[in-house]
VMD Tcl script that builds the backbone (N, CA, C; Angstrom):
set m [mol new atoms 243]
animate dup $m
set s [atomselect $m all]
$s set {name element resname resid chain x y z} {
  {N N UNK 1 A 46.316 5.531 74.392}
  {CA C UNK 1 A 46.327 6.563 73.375}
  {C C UNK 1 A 45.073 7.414 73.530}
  {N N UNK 2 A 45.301 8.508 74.128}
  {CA C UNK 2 A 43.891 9.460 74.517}
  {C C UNK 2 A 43.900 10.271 73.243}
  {N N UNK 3 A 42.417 10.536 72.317}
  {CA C UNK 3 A 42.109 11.580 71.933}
  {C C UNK 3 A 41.030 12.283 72.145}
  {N N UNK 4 A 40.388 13.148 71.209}
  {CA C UNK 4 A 39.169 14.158 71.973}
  {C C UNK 4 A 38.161 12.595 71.504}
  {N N UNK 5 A 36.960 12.799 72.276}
  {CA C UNK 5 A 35.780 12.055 71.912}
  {C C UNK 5 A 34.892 12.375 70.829}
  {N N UNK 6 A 34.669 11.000 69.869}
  {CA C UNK 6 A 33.986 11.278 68.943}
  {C C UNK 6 A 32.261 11.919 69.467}
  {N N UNK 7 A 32.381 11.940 70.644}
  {CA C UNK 7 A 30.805 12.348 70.756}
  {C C UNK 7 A 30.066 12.677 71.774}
  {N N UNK 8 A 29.724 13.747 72.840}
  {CA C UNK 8 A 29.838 14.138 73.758}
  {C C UNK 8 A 28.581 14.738 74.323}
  {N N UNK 9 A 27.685 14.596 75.205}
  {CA C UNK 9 A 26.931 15.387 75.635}
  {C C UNK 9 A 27.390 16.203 76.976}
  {N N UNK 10 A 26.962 17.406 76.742}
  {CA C UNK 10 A 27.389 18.616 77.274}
  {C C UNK 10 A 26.765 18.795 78.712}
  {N N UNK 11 A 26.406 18.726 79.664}
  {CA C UNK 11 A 25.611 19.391 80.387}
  {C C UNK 11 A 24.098 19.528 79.519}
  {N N UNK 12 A 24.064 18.169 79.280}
  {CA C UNK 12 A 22.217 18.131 78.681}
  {C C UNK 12 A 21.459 18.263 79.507}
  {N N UNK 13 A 20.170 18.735 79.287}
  {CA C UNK 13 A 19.141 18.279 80.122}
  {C C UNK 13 A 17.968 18.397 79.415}
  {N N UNK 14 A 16.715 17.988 79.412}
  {CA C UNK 14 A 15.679 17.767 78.543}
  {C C UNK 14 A 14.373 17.971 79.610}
  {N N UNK 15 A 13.324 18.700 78.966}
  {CA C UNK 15 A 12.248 19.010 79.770}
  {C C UNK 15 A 10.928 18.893 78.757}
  {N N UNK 16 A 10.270 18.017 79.106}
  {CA C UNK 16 A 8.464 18.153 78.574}
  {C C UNK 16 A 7.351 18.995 79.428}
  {N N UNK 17 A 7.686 19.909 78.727}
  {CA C UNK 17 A 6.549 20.807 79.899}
  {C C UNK 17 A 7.145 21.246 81.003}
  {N N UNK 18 A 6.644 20.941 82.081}
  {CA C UNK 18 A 7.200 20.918 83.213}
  {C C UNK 18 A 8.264 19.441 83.482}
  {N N UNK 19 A 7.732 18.893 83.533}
  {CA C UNK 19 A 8.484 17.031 83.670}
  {C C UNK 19 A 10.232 17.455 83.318}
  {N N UNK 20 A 10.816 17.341 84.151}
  {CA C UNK 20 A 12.446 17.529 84.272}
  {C C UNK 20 A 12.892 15.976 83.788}
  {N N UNK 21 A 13.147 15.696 82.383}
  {CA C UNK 21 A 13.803 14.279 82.275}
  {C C UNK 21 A 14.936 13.758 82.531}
  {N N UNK 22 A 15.979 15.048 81.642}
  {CA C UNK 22 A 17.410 14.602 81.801}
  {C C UNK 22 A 17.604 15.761 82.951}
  {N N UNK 23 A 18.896 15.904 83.929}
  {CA C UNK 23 A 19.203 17.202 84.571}
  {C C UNK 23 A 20.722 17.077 84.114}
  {N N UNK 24 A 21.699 18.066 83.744}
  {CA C UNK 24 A 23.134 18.231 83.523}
  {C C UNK 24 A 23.787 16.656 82.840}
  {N N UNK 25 A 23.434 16.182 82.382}
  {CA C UNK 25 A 23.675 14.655 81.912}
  {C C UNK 25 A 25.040 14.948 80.989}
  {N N UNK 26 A 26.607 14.703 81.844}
  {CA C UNK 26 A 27.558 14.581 80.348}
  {C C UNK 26 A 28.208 13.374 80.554}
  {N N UNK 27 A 28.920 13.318 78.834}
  {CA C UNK 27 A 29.137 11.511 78.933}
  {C C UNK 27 A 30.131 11.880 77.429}
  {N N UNK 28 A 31.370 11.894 77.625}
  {CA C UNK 28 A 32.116 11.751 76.409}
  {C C UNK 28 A 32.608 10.431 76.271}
  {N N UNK 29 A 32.094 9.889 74.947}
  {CA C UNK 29 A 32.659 8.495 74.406}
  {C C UNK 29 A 33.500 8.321 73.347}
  {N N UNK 30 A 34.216 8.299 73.941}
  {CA C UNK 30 A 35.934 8.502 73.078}
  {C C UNK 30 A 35.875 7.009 71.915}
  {N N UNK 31 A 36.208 6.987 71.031}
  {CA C UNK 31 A 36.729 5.754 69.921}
  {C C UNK 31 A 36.951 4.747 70.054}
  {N N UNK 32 A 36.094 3.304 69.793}
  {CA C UNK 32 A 36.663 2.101 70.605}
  {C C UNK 32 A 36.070 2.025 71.466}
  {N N UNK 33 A 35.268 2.886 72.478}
  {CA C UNK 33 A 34.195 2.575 73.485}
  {C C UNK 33 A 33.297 1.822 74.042}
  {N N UNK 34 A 32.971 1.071 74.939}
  {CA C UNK 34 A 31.584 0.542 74.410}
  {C C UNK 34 A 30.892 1.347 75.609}
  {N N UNK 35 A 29.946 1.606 75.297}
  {CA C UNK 35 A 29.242 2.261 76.920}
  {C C UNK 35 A 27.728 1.645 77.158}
  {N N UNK 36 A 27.779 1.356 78.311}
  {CA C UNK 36 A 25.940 1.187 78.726}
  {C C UNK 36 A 25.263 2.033 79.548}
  {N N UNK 37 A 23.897 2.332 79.451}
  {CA C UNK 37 A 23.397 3.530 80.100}
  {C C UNK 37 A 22.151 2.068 80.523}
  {N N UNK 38 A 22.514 2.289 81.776}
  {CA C UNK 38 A 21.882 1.452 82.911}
  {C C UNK 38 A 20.779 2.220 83.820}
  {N N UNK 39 A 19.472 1.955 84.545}
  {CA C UNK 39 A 19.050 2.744 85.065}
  {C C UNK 39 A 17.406 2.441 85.219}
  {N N UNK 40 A 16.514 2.888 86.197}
  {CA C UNK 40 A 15.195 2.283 86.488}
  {C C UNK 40 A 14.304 2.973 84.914}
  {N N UNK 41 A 13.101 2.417 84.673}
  {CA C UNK 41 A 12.579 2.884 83.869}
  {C C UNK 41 A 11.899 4.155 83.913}
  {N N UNK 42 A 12.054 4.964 83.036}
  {CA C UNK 42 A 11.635 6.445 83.426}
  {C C UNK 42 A 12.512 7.369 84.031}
  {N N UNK 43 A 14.026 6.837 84.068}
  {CA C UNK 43 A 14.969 7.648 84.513}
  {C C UNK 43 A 15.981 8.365 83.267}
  {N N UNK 44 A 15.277 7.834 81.693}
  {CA C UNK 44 A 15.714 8.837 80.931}
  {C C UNK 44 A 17.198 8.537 80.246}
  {N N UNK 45 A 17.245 7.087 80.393}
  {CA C UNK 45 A 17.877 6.261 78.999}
  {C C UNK 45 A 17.900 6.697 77.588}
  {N N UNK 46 A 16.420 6.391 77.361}
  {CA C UNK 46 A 16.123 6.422 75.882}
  {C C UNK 46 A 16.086 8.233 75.604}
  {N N UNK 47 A 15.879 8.933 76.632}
  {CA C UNK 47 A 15.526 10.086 75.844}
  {C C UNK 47 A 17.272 10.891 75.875}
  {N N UNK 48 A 18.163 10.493 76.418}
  {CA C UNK 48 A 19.327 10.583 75.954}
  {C C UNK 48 A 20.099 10.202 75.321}
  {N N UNK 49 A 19.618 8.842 74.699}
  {CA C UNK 49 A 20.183 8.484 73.685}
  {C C UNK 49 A 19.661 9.504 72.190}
  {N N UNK 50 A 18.185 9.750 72.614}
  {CA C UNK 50 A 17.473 10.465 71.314}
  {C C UNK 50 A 18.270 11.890 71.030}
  {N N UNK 51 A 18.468 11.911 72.081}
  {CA C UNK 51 A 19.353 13.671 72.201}
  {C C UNK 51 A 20.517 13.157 71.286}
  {N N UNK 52 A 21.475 12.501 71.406}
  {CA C UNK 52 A 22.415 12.126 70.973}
  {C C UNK 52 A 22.080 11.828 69.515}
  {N N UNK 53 A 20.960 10.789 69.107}
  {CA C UNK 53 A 21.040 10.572 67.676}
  {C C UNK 53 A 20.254 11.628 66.605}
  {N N UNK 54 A 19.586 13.057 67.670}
  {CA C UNK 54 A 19.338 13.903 67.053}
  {C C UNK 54 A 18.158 13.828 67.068}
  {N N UNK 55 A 17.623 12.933 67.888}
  {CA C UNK 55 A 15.978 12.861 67.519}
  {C C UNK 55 A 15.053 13.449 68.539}
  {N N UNK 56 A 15.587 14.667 69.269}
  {CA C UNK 56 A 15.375 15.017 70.427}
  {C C UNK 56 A 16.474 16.385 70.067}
  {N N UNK 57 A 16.282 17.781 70.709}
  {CA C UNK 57 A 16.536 18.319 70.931}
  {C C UNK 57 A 16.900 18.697 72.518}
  {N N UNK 58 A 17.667 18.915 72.727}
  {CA C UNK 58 A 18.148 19.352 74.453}
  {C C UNK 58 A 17.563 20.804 74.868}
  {N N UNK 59 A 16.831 20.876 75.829}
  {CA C UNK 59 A 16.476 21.637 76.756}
  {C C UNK 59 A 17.723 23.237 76.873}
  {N N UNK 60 A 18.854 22.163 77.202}
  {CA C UNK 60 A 19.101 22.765 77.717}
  {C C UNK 60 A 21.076 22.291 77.922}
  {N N UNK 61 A 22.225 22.783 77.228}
  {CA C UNK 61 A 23.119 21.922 77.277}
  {C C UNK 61 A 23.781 21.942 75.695}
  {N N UNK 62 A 24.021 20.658 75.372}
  {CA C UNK 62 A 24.399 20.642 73.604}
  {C C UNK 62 A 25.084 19.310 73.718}
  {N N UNK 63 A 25.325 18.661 72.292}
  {CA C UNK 63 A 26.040 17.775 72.060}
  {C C UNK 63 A 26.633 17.987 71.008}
  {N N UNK 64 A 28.101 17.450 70.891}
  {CA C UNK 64 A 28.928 17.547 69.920}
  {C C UNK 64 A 29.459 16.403 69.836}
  {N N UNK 65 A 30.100 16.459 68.450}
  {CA C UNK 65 A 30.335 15.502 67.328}
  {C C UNK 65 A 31.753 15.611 67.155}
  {N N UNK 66 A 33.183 15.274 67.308}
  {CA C UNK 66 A 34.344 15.088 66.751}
  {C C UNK 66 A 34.712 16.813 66.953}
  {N N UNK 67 A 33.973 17.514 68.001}
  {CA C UNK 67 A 34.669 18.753 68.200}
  {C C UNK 67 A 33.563 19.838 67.911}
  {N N UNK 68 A 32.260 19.133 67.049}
  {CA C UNK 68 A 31.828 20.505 66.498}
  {C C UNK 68 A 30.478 20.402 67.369}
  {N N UNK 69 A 29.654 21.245 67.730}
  {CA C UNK 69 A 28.231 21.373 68.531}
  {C C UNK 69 A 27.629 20.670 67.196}
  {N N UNK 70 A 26.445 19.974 67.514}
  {CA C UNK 70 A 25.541 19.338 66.303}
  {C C UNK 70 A 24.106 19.504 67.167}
  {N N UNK 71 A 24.402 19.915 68.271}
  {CA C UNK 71 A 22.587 19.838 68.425}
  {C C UNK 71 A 22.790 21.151 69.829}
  {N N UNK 72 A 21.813 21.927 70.006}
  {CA C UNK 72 A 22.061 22.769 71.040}
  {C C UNK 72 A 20.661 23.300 71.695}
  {N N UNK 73 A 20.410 23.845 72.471}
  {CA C UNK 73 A 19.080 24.864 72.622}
  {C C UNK 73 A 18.426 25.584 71.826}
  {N N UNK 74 A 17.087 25.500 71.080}
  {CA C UNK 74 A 16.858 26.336 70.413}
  {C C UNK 74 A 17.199 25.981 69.221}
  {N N UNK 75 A 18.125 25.562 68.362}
  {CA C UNK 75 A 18.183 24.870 67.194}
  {C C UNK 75 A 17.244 24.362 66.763}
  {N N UNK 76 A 16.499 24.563 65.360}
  {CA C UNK 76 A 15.411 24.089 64.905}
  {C C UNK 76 A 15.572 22.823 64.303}
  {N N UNK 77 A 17.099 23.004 63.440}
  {CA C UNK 77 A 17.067 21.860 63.073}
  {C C UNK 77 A 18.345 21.217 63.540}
  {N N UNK 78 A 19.056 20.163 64.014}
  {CA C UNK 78 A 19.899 19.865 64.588}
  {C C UNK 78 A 21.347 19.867 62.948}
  {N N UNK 79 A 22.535 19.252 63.143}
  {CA C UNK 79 A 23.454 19.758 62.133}
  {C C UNK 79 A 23.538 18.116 61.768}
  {N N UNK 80 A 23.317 18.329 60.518}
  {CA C UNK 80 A 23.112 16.567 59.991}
  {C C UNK 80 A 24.041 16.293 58.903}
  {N N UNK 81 A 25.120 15.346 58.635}
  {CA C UNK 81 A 25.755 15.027 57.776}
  {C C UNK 81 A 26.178 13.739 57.259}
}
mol reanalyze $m
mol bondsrecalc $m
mol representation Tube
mol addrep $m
């Protein structure tokens, strides 16, 4: 039974300064999911999960929520409900 994903990062990518963390990072996790984000340390786990729970803004990209954008470029404050 396929539907849209409750939650999706777009073509993220995240930058400190110069320091390139995330590059094009997408990952839709559809309902019922379980997912693991596996990977050496400093390859930018945690700071995509932060993108995702809003605690982080994306560079560059967006993430959406059940269809709607909730966090994007430039957004000051991400869309919280």
């Amino acid at each position: 039974m396929a539907g849209a994903p409750i939650i999706v990062a777009d073509a993220v990518s995240k930058k400190f300064g110069e320091h390139q963390v995330l590059t094009r990072v997408s990952l839709p996790v559809m309902e019922r999911d379980v997912v693991c984000i596996v990977g050496p340390s400093g390859s930018g786990k945690t700071t995509l999960l932060r993108c995702l729970a809003l605690l982080e803004t994306p560079s560059e990209g967006r993430v959406v929520m059940q269809g709607r954008p909730i966090s994007t470029p430039g957004q000051e404050t991400p869309v919280r409900q």
